[in-house]
N, C-alpha and C positions, 0 to 999 in steps of 0.2 A: 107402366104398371099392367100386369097380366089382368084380363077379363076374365071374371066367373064363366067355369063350365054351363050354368043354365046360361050366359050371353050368349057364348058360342054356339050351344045348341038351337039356340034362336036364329042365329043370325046367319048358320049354316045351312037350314032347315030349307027342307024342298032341294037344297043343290049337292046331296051327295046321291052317288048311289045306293037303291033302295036296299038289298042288300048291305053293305056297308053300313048305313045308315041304324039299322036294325040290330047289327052286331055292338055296336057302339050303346046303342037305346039298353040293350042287355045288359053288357056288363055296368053301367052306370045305375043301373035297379039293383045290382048286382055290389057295387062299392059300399051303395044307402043302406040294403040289407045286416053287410055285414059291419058296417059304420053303430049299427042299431043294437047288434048282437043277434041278429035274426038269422045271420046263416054263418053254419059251420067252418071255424078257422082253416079247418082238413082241405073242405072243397073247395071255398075261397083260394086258397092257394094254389090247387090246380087251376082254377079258373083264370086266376090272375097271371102267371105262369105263362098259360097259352096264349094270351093275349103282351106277350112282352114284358111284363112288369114282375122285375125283381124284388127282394130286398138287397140291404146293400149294407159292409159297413161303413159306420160316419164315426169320426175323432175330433170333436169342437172344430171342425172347418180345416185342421192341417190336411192338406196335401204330401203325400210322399217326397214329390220333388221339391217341396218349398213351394210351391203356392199357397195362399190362402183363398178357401170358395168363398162366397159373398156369403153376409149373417143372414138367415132363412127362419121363418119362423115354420115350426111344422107343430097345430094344433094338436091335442089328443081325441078330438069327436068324443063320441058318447060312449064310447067303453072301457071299463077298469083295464086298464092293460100293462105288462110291463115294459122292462126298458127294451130301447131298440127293435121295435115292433115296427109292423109297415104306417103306423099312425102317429106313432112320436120321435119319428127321425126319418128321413130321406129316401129313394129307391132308386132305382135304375128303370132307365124307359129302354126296351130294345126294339128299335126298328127293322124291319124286313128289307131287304131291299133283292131285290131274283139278280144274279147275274152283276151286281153291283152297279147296273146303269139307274141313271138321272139323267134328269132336263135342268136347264137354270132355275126353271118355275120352284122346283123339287129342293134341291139346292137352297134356294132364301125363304122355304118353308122353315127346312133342316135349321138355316139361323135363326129367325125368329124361335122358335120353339127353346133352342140353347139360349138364347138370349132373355128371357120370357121366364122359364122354367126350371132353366138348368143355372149351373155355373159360369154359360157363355160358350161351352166348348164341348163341339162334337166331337165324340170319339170312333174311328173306324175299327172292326173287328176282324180276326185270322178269317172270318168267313162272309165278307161283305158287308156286313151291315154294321148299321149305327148304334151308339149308345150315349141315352142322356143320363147323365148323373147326377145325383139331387134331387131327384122330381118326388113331389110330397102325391101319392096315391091321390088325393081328393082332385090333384087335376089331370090326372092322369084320360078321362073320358074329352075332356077336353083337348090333350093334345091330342087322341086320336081321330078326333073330328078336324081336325085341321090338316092331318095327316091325309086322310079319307078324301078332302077337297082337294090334294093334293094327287091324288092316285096311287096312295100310298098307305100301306097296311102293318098293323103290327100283328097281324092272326098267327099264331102259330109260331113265333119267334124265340119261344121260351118254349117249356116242359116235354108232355111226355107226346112228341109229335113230329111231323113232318119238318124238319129245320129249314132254314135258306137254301134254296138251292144255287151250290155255286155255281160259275160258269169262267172259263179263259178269257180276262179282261182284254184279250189283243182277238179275242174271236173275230173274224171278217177280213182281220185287217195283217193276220201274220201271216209271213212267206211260206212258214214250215205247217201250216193248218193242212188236212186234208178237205175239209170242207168248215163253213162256219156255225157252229153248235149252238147259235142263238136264239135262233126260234125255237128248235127243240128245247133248248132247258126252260126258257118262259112260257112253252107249253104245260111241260111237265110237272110246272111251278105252278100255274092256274090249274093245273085238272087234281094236281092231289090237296090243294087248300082247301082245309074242310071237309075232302073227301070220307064218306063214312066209314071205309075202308080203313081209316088212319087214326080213328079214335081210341082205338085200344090198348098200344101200345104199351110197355113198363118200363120205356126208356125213349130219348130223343131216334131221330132217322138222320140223317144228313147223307142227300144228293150232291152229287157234282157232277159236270162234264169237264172235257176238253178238248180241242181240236186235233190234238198230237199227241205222243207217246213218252215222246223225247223231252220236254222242257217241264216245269212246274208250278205252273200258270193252273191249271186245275186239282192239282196233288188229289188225283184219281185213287191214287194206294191206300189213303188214310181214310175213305169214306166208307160208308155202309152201301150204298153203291155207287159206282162210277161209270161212268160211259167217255168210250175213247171213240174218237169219228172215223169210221174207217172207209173204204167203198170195196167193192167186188162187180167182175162183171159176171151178168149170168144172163142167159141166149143175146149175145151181144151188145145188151145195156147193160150200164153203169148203175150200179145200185149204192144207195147209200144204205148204214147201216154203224153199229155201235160195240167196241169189244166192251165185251161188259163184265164189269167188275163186284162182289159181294163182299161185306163184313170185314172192311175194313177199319180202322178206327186209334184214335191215341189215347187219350184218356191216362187212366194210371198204368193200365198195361196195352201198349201198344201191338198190336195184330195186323198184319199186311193184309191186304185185298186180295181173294182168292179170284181167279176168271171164272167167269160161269159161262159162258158164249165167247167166242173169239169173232161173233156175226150175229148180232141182232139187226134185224132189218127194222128199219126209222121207223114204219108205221106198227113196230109191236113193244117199242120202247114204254108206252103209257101204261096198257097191258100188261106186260110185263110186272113194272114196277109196282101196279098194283095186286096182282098174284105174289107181288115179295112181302108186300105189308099184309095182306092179308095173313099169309102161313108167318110171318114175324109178330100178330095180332094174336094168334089162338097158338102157337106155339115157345114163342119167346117167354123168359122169366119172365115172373109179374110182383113176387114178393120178394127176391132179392134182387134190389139194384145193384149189388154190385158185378152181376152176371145177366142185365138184363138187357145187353145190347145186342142187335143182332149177330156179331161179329164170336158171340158165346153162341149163340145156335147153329151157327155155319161150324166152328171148331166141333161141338158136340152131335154133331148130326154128319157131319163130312161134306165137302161140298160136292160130292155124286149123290149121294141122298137128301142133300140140300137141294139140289138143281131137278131132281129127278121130283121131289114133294112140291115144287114152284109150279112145274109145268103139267102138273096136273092138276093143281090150283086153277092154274092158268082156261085149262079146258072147261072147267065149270061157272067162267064168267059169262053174266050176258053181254052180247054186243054192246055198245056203245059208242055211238058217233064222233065222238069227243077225242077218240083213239086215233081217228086220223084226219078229220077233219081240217085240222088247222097245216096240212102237210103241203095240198100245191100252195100253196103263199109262203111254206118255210121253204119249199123248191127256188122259189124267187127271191126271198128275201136278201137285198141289200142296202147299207147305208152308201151315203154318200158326201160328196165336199159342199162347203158353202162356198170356198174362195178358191180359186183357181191352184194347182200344182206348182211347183218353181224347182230352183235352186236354192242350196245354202250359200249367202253370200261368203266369201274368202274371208274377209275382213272379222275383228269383233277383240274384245278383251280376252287377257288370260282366265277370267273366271266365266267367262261366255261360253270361253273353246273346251272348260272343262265341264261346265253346263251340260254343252250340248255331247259329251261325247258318255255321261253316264245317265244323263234323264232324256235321250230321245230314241228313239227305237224305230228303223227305216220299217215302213209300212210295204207289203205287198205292191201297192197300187205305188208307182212314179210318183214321185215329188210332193210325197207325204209321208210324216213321220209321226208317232204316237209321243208324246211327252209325258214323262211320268211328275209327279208332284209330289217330293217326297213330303212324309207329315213324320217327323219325330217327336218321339213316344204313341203315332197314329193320333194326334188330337189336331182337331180345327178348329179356330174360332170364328165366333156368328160374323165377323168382319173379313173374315179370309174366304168363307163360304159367298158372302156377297161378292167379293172380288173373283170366283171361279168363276158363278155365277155369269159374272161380264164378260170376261173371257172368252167363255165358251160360246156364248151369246155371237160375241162381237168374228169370232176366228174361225170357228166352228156350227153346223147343223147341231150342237149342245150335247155332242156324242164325248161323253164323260161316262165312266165307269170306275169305282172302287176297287180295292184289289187285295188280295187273299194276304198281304206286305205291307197292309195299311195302309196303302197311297191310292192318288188318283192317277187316273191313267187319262189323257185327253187325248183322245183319237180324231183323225185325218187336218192335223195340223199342216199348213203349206211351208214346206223348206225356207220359202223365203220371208214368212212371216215369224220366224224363228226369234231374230233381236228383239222383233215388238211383243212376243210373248212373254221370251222371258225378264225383259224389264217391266212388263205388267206382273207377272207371277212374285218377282223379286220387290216391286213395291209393295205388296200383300203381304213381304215376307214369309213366302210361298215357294222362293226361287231358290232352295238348299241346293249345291250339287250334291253327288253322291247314292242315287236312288239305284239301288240295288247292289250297292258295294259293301264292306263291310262295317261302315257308319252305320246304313240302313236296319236296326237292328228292328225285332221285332218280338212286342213284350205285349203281356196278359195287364187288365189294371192291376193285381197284386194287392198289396197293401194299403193300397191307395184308398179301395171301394170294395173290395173280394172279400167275403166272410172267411173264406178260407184259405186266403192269403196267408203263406210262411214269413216269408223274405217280400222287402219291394224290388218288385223286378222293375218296375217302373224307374224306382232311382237308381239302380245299378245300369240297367240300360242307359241312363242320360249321364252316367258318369265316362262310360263307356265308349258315348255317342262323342260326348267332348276328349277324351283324351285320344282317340282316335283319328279325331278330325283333326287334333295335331301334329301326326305324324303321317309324313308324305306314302302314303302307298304306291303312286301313280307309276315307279321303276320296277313296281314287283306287281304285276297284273292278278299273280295265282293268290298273293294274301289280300289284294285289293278284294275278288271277286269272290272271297268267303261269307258265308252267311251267319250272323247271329242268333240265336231264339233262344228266348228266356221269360218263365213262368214263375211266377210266386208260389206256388204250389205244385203236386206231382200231379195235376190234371191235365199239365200241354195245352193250355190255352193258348199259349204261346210257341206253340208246336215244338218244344226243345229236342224230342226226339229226331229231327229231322232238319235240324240245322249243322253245320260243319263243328260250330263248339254250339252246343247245346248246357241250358242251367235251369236246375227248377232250385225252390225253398224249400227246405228244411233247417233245425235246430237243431243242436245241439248244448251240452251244456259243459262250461269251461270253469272250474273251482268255483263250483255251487250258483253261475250263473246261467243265464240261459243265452246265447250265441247264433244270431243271426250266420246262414249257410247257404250254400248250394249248391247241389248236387251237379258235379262237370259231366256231360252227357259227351262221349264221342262216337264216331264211325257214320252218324247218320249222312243221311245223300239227299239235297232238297232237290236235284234234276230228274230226268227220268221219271216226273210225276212222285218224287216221294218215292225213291230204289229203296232204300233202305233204311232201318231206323237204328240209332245210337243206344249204347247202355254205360249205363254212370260208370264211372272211373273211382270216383272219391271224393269225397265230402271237404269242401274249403269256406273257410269262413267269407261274409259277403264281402269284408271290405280287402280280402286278397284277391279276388278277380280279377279287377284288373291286372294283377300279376301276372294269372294264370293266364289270360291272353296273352301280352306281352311274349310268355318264355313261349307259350305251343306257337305263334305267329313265328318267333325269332328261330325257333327249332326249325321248322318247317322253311324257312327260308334257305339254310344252313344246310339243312339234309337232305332236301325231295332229291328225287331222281328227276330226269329231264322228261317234261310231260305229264310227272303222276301225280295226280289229286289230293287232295287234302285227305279224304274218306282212307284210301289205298297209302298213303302214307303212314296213316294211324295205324292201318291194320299191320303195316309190314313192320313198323318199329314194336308192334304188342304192347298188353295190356302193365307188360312185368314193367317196364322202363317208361311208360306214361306216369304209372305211380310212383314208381322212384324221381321223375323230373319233378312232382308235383308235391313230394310228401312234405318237406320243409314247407310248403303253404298250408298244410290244414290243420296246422292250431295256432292260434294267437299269439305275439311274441310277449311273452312276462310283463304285466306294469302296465300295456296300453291298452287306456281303459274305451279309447275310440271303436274296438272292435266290439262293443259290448250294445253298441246303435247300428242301425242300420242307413244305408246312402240317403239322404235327403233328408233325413229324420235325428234332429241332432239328441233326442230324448234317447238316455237309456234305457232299455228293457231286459228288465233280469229277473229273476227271482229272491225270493228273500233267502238268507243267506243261508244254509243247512246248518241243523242241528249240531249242536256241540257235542262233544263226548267221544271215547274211544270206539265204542260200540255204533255209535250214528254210520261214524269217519268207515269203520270196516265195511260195513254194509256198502252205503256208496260207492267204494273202492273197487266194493266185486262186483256190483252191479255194472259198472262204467266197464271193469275188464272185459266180464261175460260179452257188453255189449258188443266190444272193438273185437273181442273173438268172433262173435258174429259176422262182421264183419268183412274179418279176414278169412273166412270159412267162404263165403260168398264170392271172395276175390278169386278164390281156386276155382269155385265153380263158374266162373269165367272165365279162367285162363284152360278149362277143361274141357267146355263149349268151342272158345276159340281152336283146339288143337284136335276137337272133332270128336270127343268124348263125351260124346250125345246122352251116354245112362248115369255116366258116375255124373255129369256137370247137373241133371235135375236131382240123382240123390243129395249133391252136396249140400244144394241151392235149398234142399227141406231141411234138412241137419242145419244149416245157419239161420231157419226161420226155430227151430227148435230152439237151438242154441239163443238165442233172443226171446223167445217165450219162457225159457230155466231163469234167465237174470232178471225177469222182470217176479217170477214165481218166490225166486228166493227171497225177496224182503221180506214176504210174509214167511215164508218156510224156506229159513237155511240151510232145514236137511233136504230137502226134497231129491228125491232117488233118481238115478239116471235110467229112467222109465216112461217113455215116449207118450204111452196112454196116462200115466199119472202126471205128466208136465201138462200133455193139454185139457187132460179135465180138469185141474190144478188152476190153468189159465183163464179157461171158460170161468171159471167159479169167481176167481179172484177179479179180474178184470175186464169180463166180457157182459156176466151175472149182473155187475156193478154198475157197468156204465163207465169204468174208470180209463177204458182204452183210446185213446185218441181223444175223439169226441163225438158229437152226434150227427156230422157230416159224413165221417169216412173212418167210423172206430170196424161198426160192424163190416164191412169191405175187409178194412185188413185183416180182422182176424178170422174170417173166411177162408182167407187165402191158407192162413197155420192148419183151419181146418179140411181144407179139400186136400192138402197134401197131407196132412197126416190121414183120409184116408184114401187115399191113391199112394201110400207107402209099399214101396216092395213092386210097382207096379213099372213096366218096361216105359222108357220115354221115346217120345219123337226128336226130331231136333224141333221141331216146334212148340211142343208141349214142354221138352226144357227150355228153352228159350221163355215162353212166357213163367215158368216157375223160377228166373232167374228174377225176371222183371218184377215178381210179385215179393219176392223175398227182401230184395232192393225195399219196395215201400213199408214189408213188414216190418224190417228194424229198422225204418227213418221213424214209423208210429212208433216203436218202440222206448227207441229216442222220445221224440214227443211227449208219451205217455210220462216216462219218467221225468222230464222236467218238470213237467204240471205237477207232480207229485208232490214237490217243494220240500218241505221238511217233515211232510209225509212220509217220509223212507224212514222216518228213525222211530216210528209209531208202533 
């Protein structure tokens, strides 16, 4: 039975640090407050926010995959409040973790907390850190105070702020690194927590490093900044230093990472980064989130006037110690073995031999190799955590780090302690092969917990994870070694832009119901740091997925050229015959009512059944057309982008955002004129005015997007600016979509 927060504050009392300590004191005057009705729901939520703690949503205890979480009682405290508030249903705890290392101590903190708090099971995230699910706010001061004994924080892990900073879970230890990024990003992680510099913000920050260029152990491209290790020599030493990267990012429209330096030298890296947050503080959106990332002010500013307004920032800082201080100890910093180097013995079973050939990764250093731990769907239990825990303990100096692919990664294991690991890992049921293959899929919570979950990408991954695992890849290396990612929504939390088959959630609606989907993402590149990112193909309902892998795997086996990639395949067969391989899967076949639920979730969800009548039936009819015209308007201005028709592929890409804002205009007005200013002030009025578009997560975002290009109409494109007016159009008619299902028999009004 979990102990009250005032025990723990007792009985922790004197052994945290004072700071820490003090943070934790705050926000628990802070919970009381608003528990009372004494402080504002607005700031509370930022407050609570920065401190890790979500809401979440809860369905009577189902699980997407078929679990069920344990019955939880979550009181209502002393305020009138409605449903699914943070006080009469469940939240999410997010933990921080720099760089994704732990010690065992950390590790059977992690489980008791799951265990105690949650549902049992830790979840690892695209950007290292942890998440408990279920946690009722009232103990939320108290998990952090156990946290805090632990050396472990959740400050800043949530809102509008400095996020985790990643780092290349094989830092120290891989052959291809130029030097090890370790110290520097746990610097750069302690000096911006809290930093005052980083309180201003209108949107999250997300750091990463990585040791190298070439792999995707840090996916440098997709961050707001990045640092790549690089060195130079100048008057005959060796200097370390960082090509550094700006405004990066995925979210719903995905932006590559501009270079700002090709040579930041190590000790101006802190510096720096905080000259970025500041001109990102006083210049960044602050009232539209949906342009308030940095990666909008690098595109709107240019990254010459971007870099050129940094470093003059940069000149106006005072000194401060802090910049390089911790730099001759990151000069030296190394880990090292608890047990001696070896061999891999010869011998061992056939699931051993294929254990060991996709979960261990030869290390730099002779007779050590990194062992990854795959975790499918990224969840651990408080019982697998305690078995890591030993593990590491028993094999290793407890040199374990999390990883951007949801697994752990156990570093400088001995070659020859290989059998006794993995029959330890495999008693934990810890010991999956497969880590990094195309089993290894890599999914958002989705539907499970996500307010803004479309599709469960959760159960579609574990449908995925099994039919996969049944079919031998081991003869075809290039379909083994493809990557999955798949998101329950168009946010990429599950990085879909940047996997080989990429899938987010969306709906659609099939003879007046509503049709779990997702959007097939191709072209993206997860090496090279995140080269390059994919763009939807076409909309396929969830439970044909698995199809669509199947036929692009069996294609791709059948066609590639000798050597060419998965990415360079797609591009070379085009967008025109991706959609013809795929069209027969995106609608439902007559009569099977199974596609009308989604994977793990045997409960139907649909809408109630539309309006009767001749006049309903018309409406409908043309709205669904307009839609799919939409659609296909959008398809050319990809096929237009792709052949290098950089002006027509962004005009097209606003004519099919148009063309989606007419079909949703006309239920109310079937005449409305084919007049660009009277559709979108039409739109505005009908379903912006209203509240009626999307919803209150992501209604105003999209229709932003109708509005920035209708007014940048007429105006010349980049290929970058159409590029991102393709991306946006994409999510304008999936809300569109959206919009109109919620309608319900709304359309015939």
């Amino acid at each position: 039975m979990k102990a009250s927060n005032q025990i723990w504050k007792e009985k922790l009392a004197g052994k945290l640090p004072e700071t820490l300590a003090r943070e934790v004191d705050i926000f628990d005057n802070e919970v009381a407050l608003r528990k009372q009705g004494k402080m504002d729901e607005r700031l509370f939520a930022e407050t609570r926010l920065r401190r890790g703690t979500y809401g979440q949503r809860y369905d009577n205890g189902q699980r997407h995959d078929g679990a069920q979480v344990q019955d939880m009682h979550y009181p209502s405290g002393d305020l009138t409040k409605g449903p699914n508030t943070m006080w009469d249903a469940p939240g999410m705890q997010r933990i921080k973790i720099p760089g994704g290392g732990l010690n065992a101590a950390q590790l059977e903190t992690l489980a008791q907390l799951a265990e105690e708090y949650s549902d049992g099971i830790a979840h690892v995230t695209t950007r290292q850190d942890f998440q408990l699910h279920y946690i009722h706010i009232e103990d939320t001061p108290a998990i952090m105070r156990r946290l805090a004994a632990a050396s472990i924080t959740t400050r800043e892990a949530c809102g509008n702020s400095v996020r985790n900073v990643t780092a290349c879970p094989y830092a120290g230890v891989c052959p291809d690194e130029v030097f090890d990024v370790t110290p520097y990003s746990k610097a750069l992680s302690k000096f911006l927590l809290g930093h005052p510099d980083t309180q201003n913000f209108g949107r999250k920050f997300k750091p990463a490093f990585s040791g190298c260029a070439q792999h995707a152990c840090g996916l440098t491209s997709l961050h707001d900044i990045g640092f790549i290790a690089v060195k130079k020599t100048e008057d005959g030493k060796v200097k370390r230093g960082f090509d550094t990267f700006v405004g990066g990012g995925l979210g719903a429209v995905p932006y590559m990472a501009k270079r700002f330096d090709s040579f930041v030298p190590a000790e101006e890296i802190l510096p720096l980064t905080q000259a970025v947050s500041r001109v990102f503080a006083r210049l960044g959106e602050k009232k539209n989130r949906s342009r308030a990332r940095i990666k909008f002010l690098v595109q709107d500013l240019g990254i010459d006037k971007f870099r050129e307004t940094v470093l003059e920032e940069r000149k106006t800082l005072e000194p401060d110690p802090r910049w390089t201080d911790f730099l001759p100890e990151a000069e030296k910093f190394e880990e090292n073995a608890l047990r001696p180097g070896g061999e891999e013995p010869a011998t061992g079973s056939e699931d051993f031999r294929r254990w060991v050939k996709t979960n261990t990764r030869a290390q730099k250093q002779p007779g050590y190799v990194c062992v990854t731990v795959a975790l499918p769907l990224g969840d651990i239990t408080a019982d697998q955590l305690r078995a890591l825990a030993d593990i590491v303990r028993k094999y290793t100096k407890e040199t374990v780090r999390s990883t951007v692919e949801q697994n752990f990664v156990i570093r400088w294991v001995s070659k020859k302690d290989l059998p006794e690991v993995y029959e330890a890992l495999k008693a934990a049921r810890i010991g999956q092969a497969g880590a990094g293959t195309i089993v290894d899929i890599v999914t958002c919570p989705g539907t499970d917990t996500c307010k803004l979950g479309i599709s469960s990408s959760r159960g579609l991954a574990g449908e995925l994870r099994n039919r996969l695992a049944e079919r031998n890849f081991q003869s075809d290396e290039a379909v083994e070694s493809l990557h999955i990612k798949i998101s329950g929504c168009f946010n990429s939390c599950g990085q879909h832009h940047v996997g080989d088959l990429g899938f987010y959630g969306v709906s659609r609606k099939v003879g007046g119901y509503a049709v779990p989907h997702f959007q097939v993402v191709l072209g993206g590149e997860w090496e090279n740091n995140a080269g390059s990112y994919g763009l939807p193909v076409v909309a396929v309902p969830s439970k044909n997925i698995p199809k669509v892998v199947t036929r692009l795997t069996g294609r791709f086996v059948e066609g590639r050229n000798k050597g060419e990639s998965f990415k360079d395949f797609i591009k070379r067969i085009g967008k025109v015959e991706l959609k013809s391989m795929l069209d027969d899967l995106s609608k439902p076949p007559a009569g099977d009512r199974s596609y009308f639920s989604d994977w793990g979730d045997p409960r139907e969800y649909s809408l109630e059944d539309m309006a009767q009548g001749e006049c309903a039936g018309e409406v409908v009819s043309s709205v669904e057309f307009d839609l799919g015209a939409a659609e296909r308007e959008l398809f050319e201005a990809q096929l237009a982008f792709d052949n290098g028709q950089i002006q027509q592929a962004g005009e097209t890409a606003y004519k099919s955002m148009l063309h989606a804002a007419k079909a949703l205009v006309k239920i109310g007005n079937p005449a409305v004129p084919e007049d660009a200013n009277l559709i979108v002030s039409e739109f505005r009025t009908r379903y912006v005015d209203t509240k009626k578009f999307w919803d209150e997560f992501a209604g105003a975002k999209f229709a932003q997007y109708l509005f920035d290009a209708h007014a940048k109409a007429g105006q010349s494109h980049t290929a970058d600016s159409s590029r991102y007016m393709i991306d946006e159009a994409q999510l304008f008619i999936d809300a569109s979509h959206s919009c109109y299902n919620k309608m319900g028999t709304a359309v015939g009004v």
